[in-house]
Phi, psi and omega in degrees: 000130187260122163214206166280336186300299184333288198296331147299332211256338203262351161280280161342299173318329204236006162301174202023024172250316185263146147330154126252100200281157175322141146202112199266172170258151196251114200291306172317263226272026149276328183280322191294308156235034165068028165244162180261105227236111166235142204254109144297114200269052201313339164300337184246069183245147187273160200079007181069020198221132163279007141350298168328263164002304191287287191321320166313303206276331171284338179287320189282350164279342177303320182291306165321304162261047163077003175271157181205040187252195185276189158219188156177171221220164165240130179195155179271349176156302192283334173272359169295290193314287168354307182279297169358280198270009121316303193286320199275319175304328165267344184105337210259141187264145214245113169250128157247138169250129178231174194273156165348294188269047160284120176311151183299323190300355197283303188299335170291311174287311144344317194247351177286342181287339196110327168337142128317127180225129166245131150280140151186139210057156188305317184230187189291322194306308196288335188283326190295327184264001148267333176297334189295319205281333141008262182305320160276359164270338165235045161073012212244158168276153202252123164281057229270153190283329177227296201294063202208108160342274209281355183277314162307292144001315195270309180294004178284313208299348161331307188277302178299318199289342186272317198304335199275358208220347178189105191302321253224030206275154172284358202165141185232168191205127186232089176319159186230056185295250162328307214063018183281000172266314196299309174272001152299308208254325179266018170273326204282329178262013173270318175320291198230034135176109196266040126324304186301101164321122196249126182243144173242156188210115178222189194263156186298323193288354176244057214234054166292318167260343149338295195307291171340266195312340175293322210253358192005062154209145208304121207227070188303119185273156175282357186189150162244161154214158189149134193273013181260080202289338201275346187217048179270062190248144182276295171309167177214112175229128212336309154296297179283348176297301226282315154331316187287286164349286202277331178205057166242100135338277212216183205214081219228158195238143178212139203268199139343257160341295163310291214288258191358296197287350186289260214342320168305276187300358109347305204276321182279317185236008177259287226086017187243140138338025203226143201282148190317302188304340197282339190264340173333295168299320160340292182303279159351319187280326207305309197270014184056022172299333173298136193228032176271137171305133207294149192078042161295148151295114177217114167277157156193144193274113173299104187266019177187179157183059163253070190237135203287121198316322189288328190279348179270325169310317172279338147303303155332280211296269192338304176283330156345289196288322171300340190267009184069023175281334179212181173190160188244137163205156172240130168242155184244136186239179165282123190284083178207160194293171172098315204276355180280321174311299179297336174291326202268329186307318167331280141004277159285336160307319207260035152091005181269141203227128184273137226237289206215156161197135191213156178263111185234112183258329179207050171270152187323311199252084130222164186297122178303120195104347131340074148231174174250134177257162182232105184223136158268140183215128164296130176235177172263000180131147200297344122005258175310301206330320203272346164285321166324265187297355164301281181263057117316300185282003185270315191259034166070014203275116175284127147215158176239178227220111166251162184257000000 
C-alpha cells in the first residue's frame, strides 16, 4: 500500500544512495511569471533522472526479502539506468527492454551500468509487454517504472527532500507520464501539508491521461509522438490513475513547441541542462498554463536531463530561428561577376552576419543566367530581419525565407 509510512521507510532505504538534489529558488523565471518559483533539480541526480529512486528502492526491497534473482524492465531510458545502478549495486543481473527509438546516450547509459539491453517496439507500451513475457521465460522479477507500491514510495522521497527545505509551497508542478512520480509525491504532500496545490503537467503529444482525468476514466490514446520520450506512455493505468484522481488540483497540456522553448530557456538562461519530460512545467509557467495568484509559492520538478544531443542541436536551431536570432533566406541573383558582392555588402551594411553560405549556377529549376545563393545569417530580433528584407527588396533582390 503506498502511503505516507511507505514513502517514509523508502527515504531512509535511499539515504546516502540518491543525490539529495538541490532545490532552489529561481529569481529569472519568478520574475517572468509573477509567482515565486523553486526548481527542484531532480537532473542532476545520478543516472540523471529521479527514476533512480523508484527503482532503488524496490530492488532493495526485493533484496530485503531474500530474492537475489534477476530482474528486468521496459523503459525509454531513464527508469532502465535506474534499474541498472540498482541491480549493479546489489549484484543481480539487470535485462532492460526499450523502444527502438530510444536515444543513444539513454542506450548508452544502461550498458555502461552493466545491463543487458534489448530494443524492441516503437513505444513504451510494446516494449513493457515484451518485457513482461521476458521475465517469465526466464524467470526474471519485472520491475515496472510506476505502477509498483515501492517504485512510487521511491518517487515520494522527492516531495520529503523539498517539503524539508520549503514548508510552505502554495502548489508543486509534476511532469506526467506514467504517472508514478506524481503519486509518490502527492500522497507524502497531501499527508503532510494538504494546502499544496497538486498540478500535473504533460505533452499534448501523449494525451491519454489528460483525456482520462478530464472524463474520469481510463481513456487509452492509440499513438504518442512528443519529443519529451520520458513521458511519451500511451496506456492508462490503474494504479496511478487512481492517486491522480484523488489528488490532482489541475491539469495541464503543453505542446511541442512549448516544450522546445522551455528547453532553450532552461539551457540559455537558467543554465540548466534538461530533457523534454524534465521542462514540461517549465513550459507551462512559460506559456501562462498556470492559473494561480500571482505570488503563489510554487516547487516544480525538473525530472530529468537525459536529453539526446542530437535532438538538442535541433531544438537550439529552432528556437534560433522562432526567436529572430538567425534567419535562412534563398536568393536568386543575375549569374554575373559583382552581383554575389553586392547582395553580401548589403548585408554588411545593416550588421548582419553570415554563419553559412552556398553558390548554386547550375541546378534544373533556374533561369539561364541565373543563380541561387543559400545564406544563414545571425540577427537581432525580428526587428533587424524585416530591415534585412526591407533593404533587399530595395536593391532589387528576389528571395524567400527557407526553414
Amino acid at each position: 500500500m503506498l502511503d505516507l509510512n511507505t514513502i517514509k521507510k523508502a527515504y531512509k532505504r535511499l539515504s546516502g544512495v540518491v543525490h539529495h538534489t538541490p532545490f532552489s529558488y529561481a529569481p529569472l523565471l519568478s520574475q517572468l511569471s509573477g509567482y515565486e518559483i523553486y526548481l527542484k533539480k531532480e537532473n542532476l541526480q545520478h543516472t540523471g533522472s529521479f527514476k533512480l529512486r523508484g527503482a532503488f528502492n524496490k530492488i532493495a526491497t526485493l533484496v530485503e526479502s531474500g530474492e537475489k534473482g534477476g530482474v528486468v524492465a521496459a523503459s525509454a531510458g531513464n527508469h532502465a539506468q535506474g534499474v541498472a545502478f540498482a541491480a549493479k549495486h546489489f549484484g543481480i543481473e539487470a535485462t532492460i527492454v526499450m523502444p527502438e527509438s530510444t536515444p543513444l546516450i539513454k542506450v548508452q547509459g544502461v550498458k555502461a551500468l552493466g545491463a543487458k539491453t534489448i530494443l524492441y517496439g516503437s513505444n513504451y507500451d510494446e516494449a513493457y509487454a515484451y518485457a513482461v513475457e521476458f521475465g517469465k521465460e526466464h524467470q526474471y522479477t519485472f520491475v515496472h517504472p510506476f505502477t509498483d507500491d515501492e517504485v512510487m514510495a521511491g518517487q515520494g522521497s522527492v516531495a520529503i527532500e523539498m517539503l524539508s527545505e520549503v514548508e510552505d509551497l502554495d502548489a508543486v508542478i509534476i511532469p506526467v507520464g506514467g504517472g508514478g512520480l506524481i503519486s509518490g509525491m502527492s500522497v507524502a504532500y497531501k499527508a503532510l501539508s494538504p494546502q499544496t496545490k497538486i498540478i500535473a503537467v504533460s505533452a499534448e503529444g501523449a494525451p491519454a491521461l489528460k483525456h482520462s482525468f478530464d472524463a474520469k476514466k481510463p481513456i487509452d490514446s492509440l499513438e504518442v509522438r512528443t519529443i519529451a520520450d520520458g513521458i511519451a506512455v500511451r496506456d492508462i493505468y490503474e494504479e496511478t490513475f487512481r492517486h491522480i484522481l484523488a489528488y490532482v488540483d489541475h491539469y495541464e497540456t503543453v505542446c511541442e513547441d512549448e516544450i522546445a522553448a522551455a528547453i532553450l530557456f532552461l539551457l540559455e538562461r537558467q543554465k540548466v541542462l534538461v530533457e523534454g519530460a524534465g521542462a514540461v512545467g517549465v513550459a507551462a509557467l512559460l506559456h501562462g498554463k498556470i492559473d494561480l495568484p500571482k505570488g503563489s509559492k510554487i516547487g516544480l520538478v525538473l525530472s530529468g536531463g537525459n536529453i539526446d544531443v542530437t535532438m538538442l542541436s535541433l531544438i537550439i536551431e529552432k528556437g534560433l530561428m522562432k526567436s529572430g536570432r538567425k534567419m535562412k533566406l534563398l536568393v536568386t541573383l543575375v549569374d554575373k561577376p559583382g552581383a554575389l558582392q553586392s547582395f553580401t555588402q548589403i548585408l554588411t551594411n545593416i550588421g548582419a552576419n553570415i554563419v553559412q553560405i552556398g553558390y548554386d549556377r547550375t541546378s534544373t529549376d533556374l533561369e539561364f543566367g541565373d543563380a541561387h545563393v543559400t545564406v544563414s545569417l545571425e540577427t537581432k530580433g525580428e526587428e533587424h530581419q524585416n530591415q534585412i528584407r526591407t533593404q533587399l527588396q530595395e536593391g532589387g533582390f528576389v528571395f524567400k525565407e527557407a526553414s
